[in-house]
N, C-alpha and C positions, 0 to 999 in steps of 0.2 A: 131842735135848736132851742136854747135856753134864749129865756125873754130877754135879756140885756141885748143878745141878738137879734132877736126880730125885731126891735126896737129899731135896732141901727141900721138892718136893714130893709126896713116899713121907709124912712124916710128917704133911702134912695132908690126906691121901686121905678118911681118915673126914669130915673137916670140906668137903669140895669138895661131895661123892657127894649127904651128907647135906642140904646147904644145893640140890643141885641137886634133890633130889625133894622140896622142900619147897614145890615148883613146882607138883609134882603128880605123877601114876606115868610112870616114865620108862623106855626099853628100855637095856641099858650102851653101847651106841651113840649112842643120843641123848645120854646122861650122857658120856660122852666129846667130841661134838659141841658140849654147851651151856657145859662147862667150856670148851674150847679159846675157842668165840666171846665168853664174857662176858671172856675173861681178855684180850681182842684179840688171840688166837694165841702168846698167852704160853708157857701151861701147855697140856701135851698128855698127859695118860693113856692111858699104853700097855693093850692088853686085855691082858697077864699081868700088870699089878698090878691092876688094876679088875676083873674076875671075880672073883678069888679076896679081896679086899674086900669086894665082894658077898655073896659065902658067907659070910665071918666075922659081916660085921653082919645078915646074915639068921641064924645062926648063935646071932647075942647077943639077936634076936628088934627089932633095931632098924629093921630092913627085910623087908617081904614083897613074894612074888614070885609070878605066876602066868602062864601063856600065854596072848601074845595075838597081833593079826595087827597088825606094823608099819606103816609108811605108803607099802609099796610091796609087801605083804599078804606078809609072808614073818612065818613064826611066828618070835616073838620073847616071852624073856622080860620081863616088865614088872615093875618094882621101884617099890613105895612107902612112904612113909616110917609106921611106926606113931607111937604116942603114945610107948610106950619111945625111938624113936627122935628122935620131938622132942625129948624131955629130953635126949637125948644130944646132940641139934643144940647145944642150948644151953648143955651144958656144957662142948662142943668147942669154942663160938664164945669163950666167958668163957676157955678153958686159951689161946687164939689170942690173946684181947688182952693176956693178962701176958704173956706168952713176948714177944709183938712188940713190948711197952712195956718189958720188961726189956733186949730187944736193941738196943732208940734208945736208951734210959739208958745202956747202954755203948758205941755209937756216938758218941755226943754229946759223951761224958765229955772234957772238956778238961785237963788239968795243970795246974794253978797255978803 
């Protein structure tokens, strides 16, 4: 992914992560997996920014985490979203629509 890229998407990691365990508890593999396929191979989170996003938002008590056995039984940890972190789903989702309404506003913006 070219840096303009990861730029743009470094600043919605919280919002990717969060909206992908909102699924249900997920290993940073799978959440790496479910992002690439929903985005149709768009968006690809690297594991050095997705782990240590992990720690932060488990950190801020937004995600918790515990060992379990993946789906080809290799222990893996599993992240799920709490109630802090729904809130914060939702306040990420609400900072995503201005930001993205404010940037068509000035996309759009024609000269008279």
């Amino acid at each position: 992914m070219a840096k303009a890229k990861n730029d743009t998407l470094q600043g919605s990691l919280a919002l990717l992560v969060l909206k992908s365990l909102d699924r249900g508890p997920m290993h940073g593999w799978g959440i790496t997996l479910h992002i690439q396929h929903i985005s149709n191979e768009v968006l690809r989170v690297e594991e050095g920014s997705l782990y240590p996003a992990l720690h932060r938002m488990e950190q801020e008590g937004w995600v918790a985490a515990e060992w379990g056995l993946s789906e080809n039984n290799r222990r893996a940890r599993f992240y799920r979203l709490t109630a802090l972190g729904r809130r914060q789903l939702a306040a990420e989702r609400e900072n995503w629509r201005k930001i993205t309404g404010a940037v068509a506003l000035v996309l759009d913006f024609e000269q008279a």
